[in-house]
C-alpha positions in Angstrom: -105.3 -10.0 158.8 -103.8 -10.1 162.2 -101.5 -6.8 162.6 -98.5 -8.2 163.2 -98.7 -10.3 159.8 -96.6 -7.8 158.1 -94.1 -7.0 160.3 -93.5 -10.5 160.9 -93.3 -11.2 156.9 -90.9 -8.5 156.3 -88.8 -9.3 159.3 -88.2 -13.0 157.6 -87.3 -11.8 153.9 -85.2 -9.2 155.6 -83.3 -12.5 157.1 -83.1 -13.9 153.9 -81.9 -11.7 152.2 -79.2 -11.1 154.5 -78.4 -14.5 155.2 -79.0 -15.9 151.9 -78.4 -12.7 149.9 -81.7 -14.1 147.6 -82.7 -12.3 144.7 -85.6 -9.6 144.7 -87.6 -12.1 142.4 -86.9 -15.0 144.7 -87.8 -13.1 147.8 -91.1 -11.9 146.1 -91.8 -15.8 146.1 -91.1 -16.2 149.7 -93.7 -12.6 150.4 -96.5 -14.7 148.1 -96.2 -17.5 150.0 -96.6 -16.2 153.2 -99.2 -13.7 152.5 -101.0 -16.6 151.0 -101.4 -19.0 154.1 -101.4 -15.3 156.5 -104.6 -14.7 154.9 -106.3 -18.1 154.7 -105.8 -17.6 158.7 -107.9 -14.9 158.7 -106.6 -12.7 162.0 -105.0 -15.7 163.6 -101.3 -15.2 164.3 -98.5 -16.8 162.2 -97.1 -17.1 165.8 -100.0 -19.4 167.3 -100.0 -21.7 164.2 -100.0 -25.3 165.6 -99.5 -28.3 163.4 -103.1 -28.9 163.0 -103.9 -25.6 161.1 -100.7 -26.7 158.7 -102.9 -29.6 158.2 -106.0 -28.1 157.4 -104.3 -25.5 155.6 -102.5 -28.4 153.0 -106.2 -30.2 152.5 -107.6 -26.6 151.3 -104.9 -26.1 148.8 -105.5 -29.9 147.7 -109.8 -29.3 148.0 -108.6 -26.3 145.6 -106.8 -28.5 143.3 -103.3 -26.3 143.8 -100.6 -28.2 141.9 -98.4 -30.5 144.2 -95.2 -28.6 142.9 -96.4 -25.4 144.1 -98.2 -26.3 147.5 -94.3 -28.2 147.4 -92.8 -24.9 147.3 -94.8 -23.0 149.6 -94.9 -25.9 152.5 -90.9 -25.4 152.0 -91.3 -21.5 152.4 -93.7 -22.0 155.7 -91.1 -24.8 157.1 -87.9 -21.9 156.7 -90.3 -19.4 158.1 -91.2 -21.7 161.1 -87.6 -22.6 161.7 -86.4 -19.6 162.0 -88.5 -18.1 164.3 -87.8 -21.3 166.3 -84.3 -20.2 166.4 -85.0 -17.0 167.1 -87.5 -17.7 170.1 -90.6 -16.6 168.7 -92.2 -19.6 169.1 -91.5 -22.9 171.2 -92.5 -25.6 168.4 -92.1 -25.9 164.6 -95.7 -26.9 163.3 -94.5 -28.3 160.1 -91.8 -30.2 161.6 -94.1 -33.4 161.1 -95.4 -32.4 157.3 -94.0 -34.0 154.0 -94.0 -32.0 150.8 -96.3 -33.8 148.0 -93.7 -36.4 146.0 -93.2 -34.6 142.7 -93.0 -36.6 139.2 -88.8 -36.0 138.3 -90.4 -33.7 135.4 -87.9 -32.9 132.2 -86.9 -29.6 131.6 -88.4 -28.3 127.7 -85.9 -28.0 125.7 -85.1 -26.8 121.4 -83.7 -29.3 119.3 -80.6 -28.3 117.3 -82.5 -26.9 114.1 -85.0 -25.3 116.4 -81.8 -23.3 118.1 -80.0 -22.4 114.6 -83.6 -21.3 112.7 -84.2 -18.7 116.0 -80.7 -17.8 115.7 -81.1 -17.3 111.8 -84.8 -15.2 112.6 -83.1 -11.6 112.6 -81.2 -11.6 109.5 -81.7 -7.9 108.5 -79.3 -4.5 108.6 -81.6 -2.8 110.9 -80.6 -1.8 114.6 -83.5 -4.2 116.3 -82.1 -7.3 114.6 -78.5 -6.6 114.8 -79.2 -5.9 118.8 -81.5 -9.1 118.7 -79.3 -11.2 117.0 -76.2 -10.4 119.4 -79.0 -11.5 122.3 -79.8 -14.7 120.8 -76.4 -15.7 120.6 -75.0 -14.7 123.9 -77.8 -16.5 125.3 -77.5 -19.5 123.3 -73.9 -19.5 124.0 -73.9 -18.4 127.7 -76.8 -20.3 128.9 -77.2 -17.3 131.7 -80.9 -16.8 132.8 -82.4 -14.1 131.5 -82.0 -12.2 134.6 -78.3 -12.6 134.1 -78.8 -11.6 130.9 -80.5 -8.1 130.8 -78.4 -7.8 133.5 -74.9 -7.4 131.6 -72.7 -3.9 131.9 -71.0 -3.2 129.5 -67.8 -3.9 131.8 -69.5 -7.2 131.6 -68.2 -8.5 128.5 -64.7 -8.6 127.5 -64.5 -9.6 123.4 -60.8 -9.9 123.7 -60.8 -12.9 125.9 -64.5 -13.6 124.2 -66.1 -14.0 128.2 -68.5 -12.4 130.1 -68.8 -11.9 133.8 -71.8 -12.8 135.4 -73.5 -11.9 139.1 -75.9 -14.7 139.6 -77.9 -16.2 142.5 -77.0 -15.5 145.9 -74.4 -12.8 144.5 -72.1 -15.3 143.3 -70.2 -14.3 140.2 -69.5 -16.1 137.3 -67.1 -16.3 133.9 -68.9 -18.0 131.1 -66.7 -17.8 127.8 -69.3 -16.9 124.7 -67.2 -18.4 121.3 -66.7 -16.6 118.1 -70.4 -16.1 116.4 -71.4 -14.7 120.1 -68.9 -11.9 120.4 -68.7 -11.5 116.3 -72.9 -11.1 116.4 -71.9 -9.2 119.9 -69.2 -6.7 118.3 -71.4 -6.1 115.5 -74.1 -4.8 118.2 -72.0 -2.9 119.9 -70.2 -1.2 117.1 -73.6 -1.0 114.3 -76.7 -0.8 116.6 -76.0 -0.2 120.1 -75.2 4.2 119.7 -77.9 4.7 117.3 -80.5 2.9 120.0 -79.1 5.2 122.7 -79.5 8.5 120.6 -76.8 10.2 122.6 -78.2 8.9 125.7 -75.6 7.6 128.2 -76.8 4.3 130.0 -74.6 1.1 131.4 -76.5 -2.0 130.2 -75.1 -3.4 127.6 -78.3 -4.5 125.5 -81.1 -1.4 125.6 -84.6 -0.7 124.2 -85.4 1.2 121.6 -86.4 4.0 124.1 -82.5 4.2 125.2 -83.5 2.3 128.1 -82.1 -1.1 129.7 -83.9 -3.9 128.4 -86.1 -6.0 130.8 -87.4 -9.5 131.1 -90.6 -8.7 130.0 -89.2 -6.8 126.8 -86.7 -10.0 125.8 -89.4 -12.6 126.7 -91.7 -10.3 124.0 -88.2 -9.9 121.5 -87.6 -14.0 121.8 -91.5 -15.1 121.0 -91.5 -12.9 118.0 -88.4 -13.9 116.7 -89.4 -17.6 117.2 -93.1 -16.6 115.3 -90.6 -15.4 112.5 -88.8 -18.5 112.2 -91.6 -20.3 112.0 -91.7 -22.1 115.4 -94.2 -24.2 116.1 -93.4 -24.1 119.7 -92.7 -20.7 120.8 -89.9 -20.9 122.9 -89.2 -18.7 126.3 -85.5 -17.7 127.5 -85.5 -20.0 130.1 -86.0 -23.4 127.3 -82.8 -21.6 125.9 -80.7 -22.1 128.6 -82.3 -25.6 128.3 -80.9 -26.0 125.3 -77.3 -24.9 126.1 -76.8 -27.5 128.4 -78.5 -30.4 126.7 -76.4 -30.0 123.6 -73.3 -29.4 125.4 -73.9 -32.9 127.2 -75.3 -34.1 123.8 -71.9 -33.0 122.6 -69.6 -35.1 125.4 -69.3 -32.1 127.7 -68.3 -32.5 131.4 -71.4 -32.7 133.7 -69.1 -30.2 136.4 -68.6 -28.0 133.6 -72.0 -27.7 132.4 -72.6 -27.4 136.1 -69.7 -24.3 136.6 -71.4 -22.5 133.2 -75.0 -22.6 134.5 -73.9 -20.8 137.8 -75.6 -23.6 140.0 -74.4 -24.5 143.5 -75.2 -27.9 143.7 -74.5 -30.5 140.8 -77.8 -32.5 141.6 -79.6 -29.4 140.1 -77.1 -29.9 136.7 -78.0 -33.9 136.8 -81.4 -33.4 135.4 -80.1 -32.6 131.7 -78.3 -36.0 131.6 -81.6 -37.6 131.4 -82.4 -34.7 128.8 -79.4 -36.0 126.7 -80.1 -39.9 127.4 -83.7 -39.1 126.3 -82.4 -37.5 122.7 -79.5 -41.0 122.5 -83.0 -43.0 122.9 -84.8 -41.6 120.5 -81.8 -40.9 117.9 -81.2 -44.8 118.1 -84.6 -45.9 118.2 -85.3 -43.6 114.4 -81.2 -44.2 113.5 -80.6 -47.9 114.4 -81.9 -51.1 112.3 -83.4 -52.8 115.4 -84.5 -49.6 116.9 
């Protein structure tokens, strides 16, 4: 690998972090990518790419049968990379200036029906601390919609039962208040005033939802904690956090919600992002009416 690969790499997710203020997990992305095409050049410069090795670059990925949505993805990481250091004078032409990403079927996000939702909800029924903790995660995350980033990611400052919201720090920084309902902060209160002490066992920690070791829970440890609860319920499709938050926003929309609102709860910047879970919702209408409806 040419020597000032690295330096170069770090330099650009130093930029956009500070311009962007991306996530660690996002910026990890944006290291892959570039370390990917850095070492199919084998020593040549990221510098002295020209549009030709872009080109010959794209018909390796395709030889290699890498998925259009994620040779999509990096050809948008290569293009900010390149137009940057455009800006910045490190190089007089953009390469991929002339490149298209690979058209991408308008795929529809997985989603739980209703029943699904309410049987996963209904999985940790028991006295014990690890449902009572499990239970109150299930339902702020059913209720929130937050990404499971967001969500082992709460303080305890975080959540205010009074008012029945919680404050959120999502993408780019940008903070949030999502209001949770009454089985949320009842399964939440129950947590925190049953479970939540005896988990710590005297230890002092911030995160509102912790392991079993006293410790903050992670992504990994919730993505574990929903399959098994889903296994329990007897889930033929085994669910992950992020169908979830699927769910939330197809059966608010379902339910006549506002697409801005649904838009304003899921913490995303753009409403074209939201706009996908109306043909969620349109698809459920079709099939309701088509099983419902006499001439269906």
């Amino acid at each position: 690998m040419n020597p000032e690969t690295l330096p170069l790499i770090d330099g650009f997710c130093d930029l956009l972090w500070l311009e962007d203020g991306l996530a660690a997990n996002t910026l990890q992305s944006y290291r892959r990518d570039m370390m990917q095409f850095a070492r199919w050049l084998e020593g040549k410069s990221l510098l002295a790419v020209v549009q030709g090795d872009m080109e010959t670059y794209l018909q390796y990925r395709y030889r290699r049968r890498g998925s259009p949505r994620s040779t999509a993805r990096q050809l948008s990481t290569l293009k900010r990379f390149y137009r940057l250091a455009l800006r910045d004078g490190r190089v007089t032409h953009d390469p991929t200036v002339r490149l298209d990403a690979p058209k991408l079927p308008r795929g529809l996000p997985k989603s739980m029906s209703e029943a699904e939702v309410e049987a996963l909800l209904a999985a940790p029924l028991g006295d014990d601390v690890l449902s009572v903790r499990d239970r109150a995660m299930l339902e702020v995350l059913y209720a929130s919609g937050l990404r499971v980033s967001e969500l082992v990611g709460l303080r305890l400052q975080s959540v205010n039962v009074d008012m029945g919201v919680v404050q959120v720090m999502g993408k780019g920084n940008k903070e949030r208040i999502v209001p949770l309902g009454e089985m949320a902060v009842e399964a939440l209160l129950r947590y925190l005033h049953h479970a939540r002490d005896s988990l710590l066992r005297g230890r002092v920690s911030e995160a509102l939802f912790v392991t079993q070791r006293g410790e903050a829970m992670t992504r990994q440890a919730f993505w574990y904690l929903i399959k098994r609860r889903a296994r329990q319920a007897g889930l033929f499709k085994l669910p992950s956090p992020h169908v979830m938050r699927h769910a939330f926003a197809t059966h608010l929309l379902n339910h006549g919600a506002d697409l801005r609102v649904v838009q304003l709860l899921l913490g995303h910047a753009d409403v074209a992002t939201t706009q996908i879970y109306t043909h969620v919702a349109r698809e459920r209408l079709k099939q309701l009416h088509a099983r419902h409806h006499p001439r269906g």
